[in-house]
Biopython code that builds the backbone (N, CA, C, O; Angstrom):
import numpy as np
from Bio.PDB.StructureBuilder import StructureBuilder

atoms = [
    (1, "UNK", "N", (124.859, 100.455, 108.022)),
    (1, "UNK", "CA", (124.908, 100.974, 106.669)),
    (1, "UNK", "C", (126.242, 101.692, 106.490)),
    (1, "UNK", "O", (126.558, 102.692, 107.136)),
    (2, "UNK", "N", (126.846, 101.223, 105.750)),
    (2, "UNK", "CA", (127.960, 101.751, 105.073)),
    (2, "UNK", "C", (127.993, 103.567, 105.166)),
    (2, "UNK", "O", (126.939, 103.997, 105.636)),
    (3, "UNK", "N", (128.710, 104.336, 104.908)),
    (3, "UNK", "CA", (128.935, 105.787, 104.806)),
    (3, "UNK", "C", (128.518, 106.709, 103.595)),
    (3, "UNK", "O", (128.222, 107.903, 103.543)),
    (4, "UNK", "N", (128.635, 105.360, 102.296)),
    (4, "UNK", "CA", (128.355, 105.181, 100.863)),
    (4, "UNK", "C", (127.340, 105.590, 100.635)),
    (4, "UNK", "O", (126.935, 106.581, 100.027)),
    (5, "UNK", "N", (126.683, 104.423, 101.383)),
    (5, "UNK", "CA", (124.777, 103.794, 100.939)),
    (5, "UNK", "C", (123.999, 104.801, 101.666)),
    (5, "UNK", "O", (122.802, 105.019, 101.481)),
    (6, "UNK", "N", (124.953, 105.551, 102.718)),
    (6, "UNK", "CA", (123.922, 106.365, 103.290)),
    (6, "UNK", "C", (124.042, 107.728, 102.803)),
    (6, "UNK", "O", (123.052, 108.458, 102.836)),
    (7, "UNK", "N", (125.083, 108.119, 102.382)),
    (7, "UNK", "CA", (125.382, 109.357, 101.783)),
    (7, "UNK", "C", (123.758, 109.087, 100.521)),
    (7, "UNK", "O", (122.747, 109.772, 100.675)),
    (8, "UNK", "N", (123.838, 108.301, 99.700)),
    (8, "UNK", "CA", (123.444, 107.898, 98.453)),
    (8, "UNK", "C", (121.486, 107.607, 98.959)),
    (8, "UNK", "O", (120.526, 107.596, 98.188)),
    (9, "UNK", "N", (121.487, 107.428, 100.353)),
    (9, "UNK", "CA", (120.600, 107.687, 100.548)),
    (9, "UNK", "C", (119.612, 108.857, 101.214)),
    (9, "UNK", "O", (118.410, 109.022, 101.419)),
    (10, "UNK", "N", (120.714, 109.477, 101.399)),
    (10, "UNK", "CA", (120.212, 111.036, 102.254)),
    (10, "UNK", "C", (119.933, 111.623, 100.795)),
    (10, "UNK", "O", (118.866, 112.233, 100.724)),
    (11, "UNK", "N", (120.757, 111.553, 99.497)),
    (11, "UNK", "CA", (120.421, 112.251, 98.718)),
    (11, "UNK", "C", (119.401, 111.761, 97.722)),
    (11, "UNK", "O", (119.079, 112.626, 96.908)),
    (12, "UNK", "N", (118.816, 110.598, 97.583)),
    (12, "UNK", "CA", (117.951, 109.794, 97.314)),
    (12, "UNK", "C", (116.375, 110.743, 97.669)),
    (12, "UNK", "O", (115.398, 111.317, 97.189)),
    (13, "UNK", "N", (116.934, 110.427, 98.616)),
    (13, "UNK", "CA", (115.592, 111.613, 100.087)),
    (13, "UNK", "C", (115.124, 113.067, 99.675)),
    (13, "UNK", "O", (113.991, 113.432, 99.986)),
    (14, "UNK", "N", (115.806, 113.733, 99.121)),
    (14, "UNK", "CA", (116.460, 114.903, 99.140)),
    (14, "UNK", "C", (115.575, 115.269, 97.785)),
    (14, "UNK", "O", (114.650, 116.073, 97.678)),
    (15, "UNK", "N", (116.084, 114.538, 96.940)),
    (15, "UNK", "CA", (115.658, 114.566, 95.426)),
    (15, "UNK", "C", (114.072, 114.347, 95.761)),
    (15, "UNK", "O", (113.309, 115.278, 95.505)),
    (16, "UNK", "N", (113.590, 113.219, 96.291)),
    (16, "UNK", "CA", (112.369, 112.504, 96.138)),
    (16, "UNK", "C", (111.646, 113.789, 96.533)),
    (16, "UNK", "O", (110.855, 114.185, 95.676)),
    (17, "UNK", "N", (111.769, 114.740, 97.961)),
    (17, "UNK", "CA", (111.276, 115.894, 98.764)),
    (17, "UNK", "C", (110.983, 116.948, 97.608)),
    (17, "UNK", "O", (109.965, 117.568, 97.300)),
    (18, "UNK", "N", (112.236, 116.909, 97.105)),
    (18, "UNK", "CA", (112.081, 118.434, 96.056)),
    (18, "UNK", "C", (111.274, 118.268, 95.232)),
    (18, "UNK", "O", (110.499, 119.173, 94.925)),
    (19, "UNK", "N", (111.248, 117.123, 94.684)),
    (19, "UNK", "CA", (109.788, 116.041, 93.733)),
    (19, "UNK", "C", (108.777, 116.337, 93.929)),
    (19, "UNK", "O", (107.986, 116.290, 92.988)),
    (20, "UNK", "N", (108.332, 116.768, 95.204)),
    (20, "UNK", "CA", (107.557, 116.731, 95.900)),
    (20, "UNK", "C", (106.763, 115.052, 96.924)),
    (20, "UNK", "O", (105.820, 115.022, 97.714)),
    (21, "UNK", "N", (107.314, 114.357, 96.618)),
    (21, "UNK", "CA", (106.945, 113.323, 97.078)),
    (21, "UNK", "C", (107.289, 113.467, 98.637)),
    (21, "UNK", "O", (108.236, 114.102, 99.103)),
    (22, "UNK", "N", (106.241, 112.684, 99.404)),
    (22, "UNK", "CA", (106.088, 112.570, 100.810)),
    (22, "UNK", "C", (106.687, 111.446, 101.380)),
    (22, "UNK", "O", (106.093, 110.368, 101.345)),
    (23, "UNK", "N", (107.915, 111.566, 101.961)),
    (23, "UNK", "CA", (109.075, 110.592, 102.469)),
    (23, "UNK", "C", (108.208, 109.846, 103.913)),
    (23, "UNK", "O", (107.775, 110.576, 104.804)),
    (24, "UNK", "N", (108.104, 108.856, 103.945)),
    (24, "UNK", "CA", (108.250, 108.551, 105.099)),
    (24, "UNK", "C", (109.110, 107.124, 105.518)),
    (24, "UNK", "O", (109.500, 106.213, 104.787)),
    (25, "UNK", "N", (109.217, 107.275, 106.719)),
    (25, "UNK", "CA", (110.256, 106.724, 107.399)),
    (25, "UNK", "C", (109.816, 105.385, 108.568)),
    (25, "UNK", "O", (109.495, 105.716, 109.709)),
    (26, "UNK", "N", (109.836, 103.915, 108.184)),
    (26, "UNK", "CA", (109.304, 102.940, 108.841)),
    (26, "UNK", "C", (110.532, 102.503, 109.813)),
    (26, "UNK", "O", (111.737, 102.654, 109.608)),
    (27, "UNK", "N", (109.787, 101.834, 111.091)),
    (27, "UNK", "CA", (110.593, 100.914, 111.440)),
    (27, "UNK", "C", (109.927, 99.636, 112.119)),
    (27, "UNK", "O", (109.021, 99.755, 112.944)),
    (28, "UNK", "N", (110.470, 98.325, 111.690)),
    (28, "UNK", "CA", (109.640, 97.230, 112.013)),
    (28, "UNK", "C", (111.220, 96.180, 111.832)),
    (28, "UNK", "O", (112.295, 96.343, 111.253)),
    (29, "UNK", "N", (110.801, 95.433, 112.412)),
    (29, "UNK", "CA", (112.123, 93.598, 112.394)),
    (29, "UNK", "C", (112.242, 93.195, 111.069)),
    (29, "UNK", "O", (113.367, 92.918, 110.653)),
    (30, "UNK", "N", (111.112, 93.100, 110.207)),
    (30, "UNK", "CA", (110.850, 92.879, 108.931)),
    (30, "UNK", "C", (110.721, 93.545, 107.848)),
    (30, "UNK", "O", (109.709, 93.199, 107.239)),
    (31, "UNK", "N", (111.526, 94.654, 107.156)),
    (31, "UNK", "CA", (111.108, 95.411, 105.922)),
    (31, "UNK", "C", (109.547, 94.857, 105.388)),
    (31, "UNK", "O", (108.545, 95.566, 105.293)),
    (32, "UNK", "N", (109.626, 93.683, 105.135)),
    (32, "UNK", "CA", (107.834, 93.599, 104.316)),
    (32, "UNK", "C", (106.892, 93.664, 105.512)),
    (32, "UNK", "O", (105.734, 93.922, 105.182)),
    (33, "UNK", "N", (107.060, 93.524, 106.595)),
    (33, "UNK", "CA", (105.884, 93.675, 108.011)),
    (33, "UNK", "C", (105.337, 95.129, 107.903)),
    (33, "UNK", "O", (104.196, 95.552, 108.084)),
    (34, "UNK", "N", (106.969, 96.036, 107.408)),
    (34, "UNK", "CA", (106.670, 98.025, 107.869)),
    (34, "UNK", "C", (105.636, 98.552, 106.237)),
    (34, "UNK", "O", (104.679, 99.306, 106.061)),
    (35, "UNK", "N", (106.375, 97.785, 105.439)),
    (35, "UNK", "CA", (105.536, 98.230, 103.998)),
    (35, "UNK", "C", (104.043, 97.539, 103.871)),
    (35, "UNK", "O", (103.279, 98.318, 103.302)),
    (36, "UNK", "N", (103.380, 96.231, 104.262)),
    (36, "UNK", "CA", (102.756, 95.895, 104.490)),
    (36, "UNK", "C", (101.502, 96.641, 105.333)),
    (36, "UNK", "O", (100.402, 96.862, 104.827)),
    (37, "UNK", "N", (101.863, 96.974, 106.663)),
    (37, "UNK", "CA", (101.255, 97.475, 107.595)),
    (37, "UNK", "C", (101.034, 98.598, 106.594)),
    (37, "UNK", "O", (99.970, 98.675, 105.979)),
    (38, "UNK", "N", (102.150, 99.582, 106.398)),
    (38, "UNK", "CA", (101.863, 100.850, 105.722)),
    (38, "UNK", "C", (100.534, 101.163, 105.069)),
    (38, "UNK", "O", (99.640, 101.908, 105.472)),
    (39, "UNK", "N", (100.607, 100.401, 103.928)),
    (39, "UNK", "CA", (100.407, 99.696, 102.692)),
    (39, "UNK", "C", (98.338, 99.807, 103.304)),
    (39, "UNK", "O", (97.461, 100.609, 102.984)),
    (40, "UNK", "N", (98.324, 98.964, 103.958)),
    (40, "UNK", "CA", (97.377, 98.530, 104.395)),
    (40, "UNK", "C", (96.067, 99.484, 105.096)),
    (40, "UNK", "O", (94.853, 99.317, 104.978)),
    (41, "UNK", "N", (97.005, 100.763, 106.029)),
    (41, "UNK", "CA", (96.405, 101.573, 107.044)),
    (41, "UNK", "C", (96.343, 102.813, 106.015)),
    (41, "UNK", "O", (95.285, 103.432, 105.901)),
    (42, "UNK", "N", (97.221, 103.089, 105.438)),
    (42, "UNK", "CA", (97.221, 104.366, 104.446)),
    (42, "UNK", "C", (96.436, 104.021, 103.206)),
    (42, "UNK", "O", (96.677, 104.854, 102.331)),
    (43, "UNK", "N", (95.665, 103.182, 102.849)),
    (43, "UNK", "CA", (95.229, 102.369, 101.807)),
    (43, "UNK", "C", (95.613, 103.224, 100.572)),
    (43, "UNK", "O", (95.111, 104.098, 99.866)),
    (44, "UNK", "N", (97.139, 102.290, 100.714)),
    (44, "UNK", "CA", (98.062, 102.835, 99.202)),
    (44, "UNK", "C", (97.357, 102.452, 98.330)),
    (44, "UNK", "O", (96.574, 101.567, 98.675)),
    (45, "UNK", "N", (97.283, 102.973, 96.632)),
    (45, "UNK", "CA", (96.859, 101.935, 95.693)),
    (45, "UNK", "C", (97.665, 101.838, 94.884)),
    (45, "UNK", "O", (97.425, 101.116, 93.917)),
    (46, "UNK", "N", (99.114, 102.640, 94.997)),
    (46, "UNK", "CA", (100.227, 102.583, 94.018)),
    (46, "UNK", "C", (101.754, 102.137, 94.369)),
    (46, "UNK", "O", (102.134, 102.790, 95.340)),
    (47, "UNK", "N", (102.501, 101.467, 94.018)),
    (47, "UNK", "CA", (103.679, 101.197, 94.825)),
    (47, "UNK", "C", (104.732, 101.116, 93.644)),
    (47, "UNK", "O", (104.113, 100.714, 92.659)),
    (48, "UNK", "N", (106.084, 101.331, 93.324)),
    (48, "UNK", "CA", (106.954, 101.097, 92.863)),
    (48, "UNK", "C", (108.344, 100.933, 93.600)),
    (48, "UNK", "O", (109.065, 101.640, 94.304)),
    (49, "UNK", "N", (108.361, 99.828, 93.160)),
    (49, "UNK", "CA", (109.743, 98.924, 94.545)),
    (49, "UNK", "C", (111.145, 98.912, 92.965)),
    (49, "UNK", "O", (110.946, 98.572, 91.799)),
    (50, "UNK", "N", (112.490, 99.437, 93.638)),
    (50, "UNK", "CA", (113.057, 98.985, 92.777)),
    (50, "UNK", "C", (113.640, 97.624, 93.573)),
    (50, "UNK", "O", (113.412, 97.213, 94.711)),
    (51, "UNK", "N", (114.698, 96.970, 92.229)),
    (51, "UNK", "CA", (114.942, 95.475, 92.506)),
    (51, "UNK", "C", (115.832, 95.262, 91.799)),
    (51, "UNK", "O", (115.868, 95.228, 90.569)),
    (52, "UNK", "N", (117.044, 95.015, 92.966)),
    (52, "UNK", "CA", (118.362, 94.409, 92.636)),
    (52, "UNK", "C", (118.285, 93.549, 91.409)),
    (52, "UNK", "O", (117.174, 93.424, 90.894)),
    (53, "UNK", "N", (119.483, 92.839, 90.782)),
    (53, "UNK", "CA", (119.306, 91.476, 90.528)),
    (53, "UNK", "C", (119.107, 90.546, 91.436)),
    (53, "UNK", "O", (119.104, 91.190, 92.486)),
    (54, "UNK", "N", (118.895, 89.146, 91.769)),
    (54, "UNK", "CA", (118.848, 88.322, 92.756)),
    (54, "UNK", "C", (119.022, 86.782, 92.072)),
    (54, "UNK", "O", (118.231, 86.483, 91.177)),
    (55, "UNK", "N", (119.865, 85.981, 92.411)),
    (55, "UNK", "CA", (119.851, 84.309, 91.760)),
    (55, "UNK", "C", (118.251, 84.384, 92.295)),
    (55, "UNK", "O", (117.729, 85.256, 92.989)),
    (56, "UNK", "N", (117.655, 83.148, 91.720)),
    (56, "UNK", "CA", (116.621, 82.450, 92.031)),
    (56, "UNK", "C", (116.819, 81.550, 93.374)),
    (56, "UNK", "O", (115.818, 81.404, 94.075)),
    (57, "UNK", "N", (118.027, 80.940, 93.783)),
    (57, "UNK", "CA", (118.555, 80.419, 95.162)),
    (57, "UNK", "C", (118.356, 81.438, 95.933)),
    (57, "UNK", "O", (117.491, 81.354, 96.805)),
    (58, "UNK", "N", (119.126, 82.633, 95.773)),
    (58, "UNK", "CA", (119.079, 84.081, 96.686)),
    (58, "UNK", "C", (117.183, 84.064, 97.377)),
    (58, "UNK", "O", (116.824, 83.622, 98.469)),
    (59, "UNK", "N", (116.680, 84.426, 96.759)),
    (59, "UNK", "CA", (114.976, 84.789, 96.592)),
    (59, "UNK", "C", (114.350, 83.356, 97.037)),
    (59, "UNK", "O", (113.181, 83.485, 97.399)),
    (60, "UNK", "N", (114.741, 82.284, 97.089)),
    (60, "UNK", "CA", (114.196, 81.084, 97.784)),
    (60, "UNK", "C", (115.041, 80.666, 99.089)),
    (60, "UNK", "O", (114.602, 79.802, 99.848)),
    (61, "UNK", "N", (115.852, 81.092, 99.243)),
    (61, "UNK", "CA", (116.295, 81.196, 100.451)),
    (61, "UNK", "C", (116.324, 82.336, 101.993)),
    (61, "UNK", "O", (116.206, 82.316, 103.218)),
    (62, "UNK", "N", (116.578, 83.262, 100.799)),
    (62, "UNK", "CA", (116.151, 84.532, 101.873)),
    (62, "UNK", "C", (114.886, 85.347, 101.971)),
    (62, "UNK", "O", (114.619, 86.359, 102.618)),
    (63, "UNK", "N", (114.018, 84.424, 100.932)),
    (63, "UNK", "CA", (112.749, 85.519, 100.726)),
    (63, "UNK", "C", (112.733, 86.757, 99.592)),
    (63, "UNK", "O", (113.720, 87.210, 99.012)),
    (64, "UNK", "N", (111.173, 87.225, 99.424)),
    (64, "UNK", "CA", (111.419, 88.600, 98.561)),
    (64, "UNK", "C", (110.479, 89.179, 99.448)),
    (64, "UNK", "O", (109.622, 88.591, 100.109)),
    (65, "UNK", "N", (110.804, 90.790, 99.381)),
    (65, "UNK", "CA", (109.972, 91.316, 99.799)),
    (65, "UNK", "C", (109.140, 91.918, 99.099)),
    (65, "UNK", "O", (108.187, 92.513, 99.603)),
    (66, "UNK", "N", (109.426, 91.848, 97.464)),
    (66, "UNK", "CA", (108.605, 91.906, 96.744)),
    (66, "UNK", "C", (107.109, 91.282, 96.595)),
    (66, "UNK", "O", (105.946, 91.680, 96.519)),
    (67, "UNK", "N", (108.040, 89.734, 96.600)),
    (67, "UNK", "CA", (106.676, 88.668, 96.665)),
    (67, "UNK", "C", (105.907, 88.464, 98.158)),
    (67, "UNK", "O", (104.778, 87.989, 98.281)),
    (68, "UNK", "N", (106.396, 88.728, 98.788)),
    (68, "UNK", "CA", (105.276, 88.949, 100.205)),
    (68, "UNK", "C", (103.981, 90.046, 100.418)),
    (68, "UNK", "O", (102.892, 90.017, 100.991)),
    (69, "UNK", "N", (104.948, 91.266, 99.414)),
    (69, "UNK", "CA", (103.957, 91.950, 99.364)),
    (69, "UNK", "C", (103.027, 91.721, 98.265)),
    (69, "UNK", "O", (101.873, 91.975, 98.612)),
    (70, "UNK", "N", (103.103, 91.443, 97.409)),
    (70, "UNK", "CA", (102.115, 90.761, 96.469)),
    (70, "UNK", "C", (100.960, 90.023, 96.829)),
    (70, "UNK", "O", (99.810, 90.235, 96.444)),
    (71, "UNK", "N", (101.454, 88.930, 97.781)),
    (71, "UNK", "CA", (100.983, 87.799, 98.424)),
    (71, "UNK", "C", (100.097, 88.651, 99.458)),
    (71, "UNK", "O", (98.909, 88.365, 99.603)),
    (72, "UNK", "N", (100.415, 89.210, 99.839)),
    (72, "UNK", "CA", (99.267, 90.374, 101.234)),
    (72, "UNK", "C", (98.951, 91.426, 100.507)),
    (72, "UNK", "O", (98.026, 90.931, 99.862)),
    (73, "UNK", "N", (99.009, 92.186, 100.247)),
    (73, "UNK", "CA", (98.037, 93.443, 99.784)),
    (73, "UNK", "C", (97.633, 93.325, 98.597)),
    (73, "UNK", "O", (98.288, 93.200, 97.562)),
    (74, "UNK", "N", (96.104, 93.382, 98.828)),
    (74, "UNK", "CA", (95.747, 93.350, 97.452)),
    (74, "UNK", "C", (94.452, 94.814, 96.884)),
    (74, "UNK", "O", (93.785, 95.618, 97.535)),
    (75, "UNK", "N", (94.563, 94.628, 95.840)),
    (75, "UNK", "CA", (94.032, 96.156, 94.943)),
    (75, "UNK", "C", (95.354, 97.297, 95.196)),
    (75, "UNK", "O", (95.210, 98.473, 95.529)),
    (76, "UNK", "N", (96.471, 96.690, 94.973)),
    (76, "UNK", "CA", (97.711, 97.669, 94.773)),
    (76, "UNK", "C", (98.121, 97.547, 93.520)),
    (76, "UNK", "O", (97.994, 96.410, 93.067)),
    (77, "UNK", "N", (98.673, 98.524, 92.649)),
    (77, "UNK", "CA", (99.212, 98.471, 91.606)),
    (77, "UNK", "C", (100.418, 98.426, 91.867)),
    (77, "UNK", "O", (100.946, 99.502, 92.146)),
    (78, "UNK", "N", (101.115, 97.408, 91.870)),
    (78, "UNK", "CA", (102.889, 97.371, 91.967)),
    (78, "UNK", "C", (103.381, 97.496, 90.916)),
    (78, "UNK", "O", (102.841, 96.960, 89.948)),
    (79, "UNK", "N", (104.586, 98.256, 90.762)),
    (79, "UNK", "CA", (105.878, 98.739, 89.568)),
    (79, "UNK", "C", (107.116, 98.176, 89.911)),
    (79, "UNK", "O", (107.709, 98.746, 90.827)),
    (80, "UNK", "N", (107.734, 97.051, 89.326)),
    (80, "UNK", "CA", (108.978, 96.696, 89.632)),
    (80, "UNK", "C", (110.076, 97.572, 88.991)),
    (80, "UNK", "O", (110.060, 97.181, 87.825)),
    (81, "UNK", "N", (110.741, 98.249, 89.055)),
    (81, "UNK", "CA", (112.008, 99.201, 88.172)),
    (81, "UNK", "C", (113.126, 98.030, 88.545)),
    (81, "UNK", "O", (113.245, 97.764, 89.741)),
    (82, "UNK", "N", (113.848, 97.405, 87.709)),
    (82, "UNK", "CA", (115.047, 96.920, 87.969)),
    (82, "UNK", "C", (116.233, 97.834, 88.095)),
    (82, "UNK", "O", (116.482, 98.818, 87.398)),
    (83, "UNK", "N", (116.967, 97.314, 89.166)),
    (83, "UNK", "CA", (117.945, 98.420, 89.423)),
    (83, "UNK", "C", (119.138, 98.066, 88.916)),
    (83, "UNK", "O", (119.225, 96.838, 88.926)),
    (84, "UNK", "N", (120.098, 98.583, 88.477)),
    (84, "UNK", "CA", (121.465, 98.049, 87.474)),
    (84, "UNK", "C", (122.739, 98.483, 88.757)),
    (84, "UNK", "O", (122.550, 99.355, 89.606)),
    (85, "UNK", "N", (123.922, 97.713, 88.645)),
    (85, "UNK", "CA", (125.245, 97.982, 89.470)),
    (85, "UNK", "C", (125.583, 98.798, 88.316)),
    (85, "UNK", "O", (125.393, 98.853, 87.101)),
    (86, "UNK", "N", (126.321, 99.556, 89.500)),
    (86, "UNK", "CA", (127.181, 100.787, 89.947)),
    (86, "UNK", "C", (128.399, 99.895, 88.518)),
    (86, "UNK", "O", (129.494, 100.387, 88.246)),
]
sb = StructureBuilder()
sb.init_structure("model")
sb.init_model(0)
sb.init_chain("A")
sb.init_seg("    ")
for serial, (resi, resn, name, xyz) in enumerate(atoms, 1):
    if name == "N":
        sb.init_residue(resn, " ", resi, " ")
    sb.init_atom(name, np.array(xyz, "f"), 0.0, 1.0, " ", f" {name:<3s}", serial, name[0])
structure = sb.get_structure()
């Protein structure tokens, strides 16, 4: 991770804490394996993922981790926020 993305994400963190929201911190090979599992054992019922733009090639080639999680957990309320460039 860049110096940028992480600055931008320590303070991401930071904000969410003072929010009061409860940060936690996964690690798995697969981003959708760690949210999944999560997802599953904590029986979330709310989720809001933001989301780049992406071509339709992008997302059929590399996957979403949006749509995986869709595809596996179910009785979740998902929130897509589209995210806009800098």
């Amino acid at each position: 991770m860049n110096p940028a993305d992480h600055a931008s994400l320590i303070e991401n963190i930071n904000l969410a804490e003072e929010l009061g929201a409860n940060v936690v911190k996964l690690r798995a090979r697969r981003v959708a394996d760690a949210l999944i599992e999560f997802a599953r054992r904590e029986g979330i019922t709310h989720v809001v993922f933001g989301q780049s733009a992406r071509s339709r090639w992008d997302i059929l080639l590399h996957g979403s981790v949006i749509n995986r999680f869709l595809d596996e957990v179910r009785g979740a309320t998902v929130q897509v926020v589209p995210l806009q460039d800098e």
